[in-house]
C-alpha positions as CSV (number, residue, x, y, z in Angstrom):
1,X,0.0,0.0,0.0
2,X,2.8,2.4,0.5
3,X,4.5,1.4,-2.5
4,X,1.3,2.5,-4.7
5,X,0.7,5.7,-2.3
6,X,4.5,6.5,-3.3
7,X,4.0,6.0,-6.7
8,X,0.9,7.6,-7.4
9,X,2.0,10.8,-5.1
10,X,5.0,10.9,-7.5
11,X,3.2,10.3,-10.7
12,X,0.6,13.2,-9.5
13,X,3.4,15.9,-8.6
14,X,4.8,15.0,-11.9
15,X,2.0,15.7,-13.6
16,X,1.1,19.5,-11.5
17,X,4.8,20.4,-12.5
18,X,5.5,19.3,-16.2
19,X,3.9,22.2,-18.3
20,X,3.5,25.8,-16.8
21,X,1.2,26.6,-19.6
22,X,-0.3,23.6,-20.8
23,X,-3.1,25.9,-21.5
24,X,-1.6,28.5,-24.0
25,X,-1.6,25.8,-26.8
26,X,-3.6,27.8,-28.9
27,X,-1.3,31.0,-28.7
28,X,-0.2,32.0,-32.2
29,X,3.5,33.6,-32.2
30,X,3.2,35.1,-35.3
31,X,0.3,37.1,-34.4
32,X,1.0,40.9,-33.9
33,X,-1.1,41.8,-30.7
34,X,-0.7,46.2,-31.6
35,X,0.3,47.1,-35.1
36,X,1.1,50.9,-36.2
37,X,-1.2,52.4,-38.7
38,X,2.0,52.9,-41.1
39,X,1.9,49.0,-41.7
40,X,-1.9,48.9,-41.6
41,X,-2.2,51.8,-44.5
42,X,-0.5,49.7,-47.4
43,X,-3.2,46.7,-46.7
44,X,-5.9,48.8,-46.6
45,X,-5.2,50.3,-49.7
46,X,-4.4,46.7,-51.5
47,X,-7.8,45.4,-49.8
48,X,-9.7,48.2,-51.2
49,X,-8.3,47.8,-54.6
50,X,-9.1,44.3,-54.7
51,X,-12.5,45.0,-53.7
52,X,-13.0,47.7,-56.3
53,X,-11.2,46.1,-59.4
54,X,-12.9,42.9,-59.0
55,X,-15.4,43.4,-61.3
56,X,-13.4,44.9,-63.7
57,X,-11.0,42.0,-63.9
58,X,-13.5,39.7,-64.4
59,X,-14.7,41.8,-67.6
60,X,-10.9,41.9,-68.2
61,X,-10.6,38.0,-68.2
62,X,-14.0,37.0,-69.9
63,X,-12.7,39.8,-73.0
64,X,-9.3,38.1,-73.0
65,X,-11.2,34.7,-73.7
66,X,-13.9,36.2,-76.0
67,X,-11.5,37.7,-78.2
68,X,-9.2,34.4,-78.6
């Protein structure tokens, strides 16, 4: 009985000690918590000309395949 009380204590206080944050698993590094607005201006302007040339390069492309 002492031997499995031993064994289980020392099985239990492994397991409490081995990871400090065993809940952070889901922590991206790569992701920038506070960005300046110089490095946010140059994606809002290529997300906003995406978003307005869409349409005209899908007339572009349909053109390009008429005319072929």
């Amino acid at each position: 009985m002492k031997k499995i009380l031993t064994i289980g204590l020392s099985v239990l206080a492994l397991l409490a000690t081995s990871c400090k944050d065993w809940l952070d698993i889901n922590d991206n590094p790569n992701y920038v918590a506070e960005v300046s607005e110089s490095s946010l201006l140059p994606t809002g302007i290529m997300l906003t000309a995406a978003r307005v040339g869409y349409e005209y390069e899908l007339l572009g492309y349909f053109w390009a395949h008429y005319a072929v």
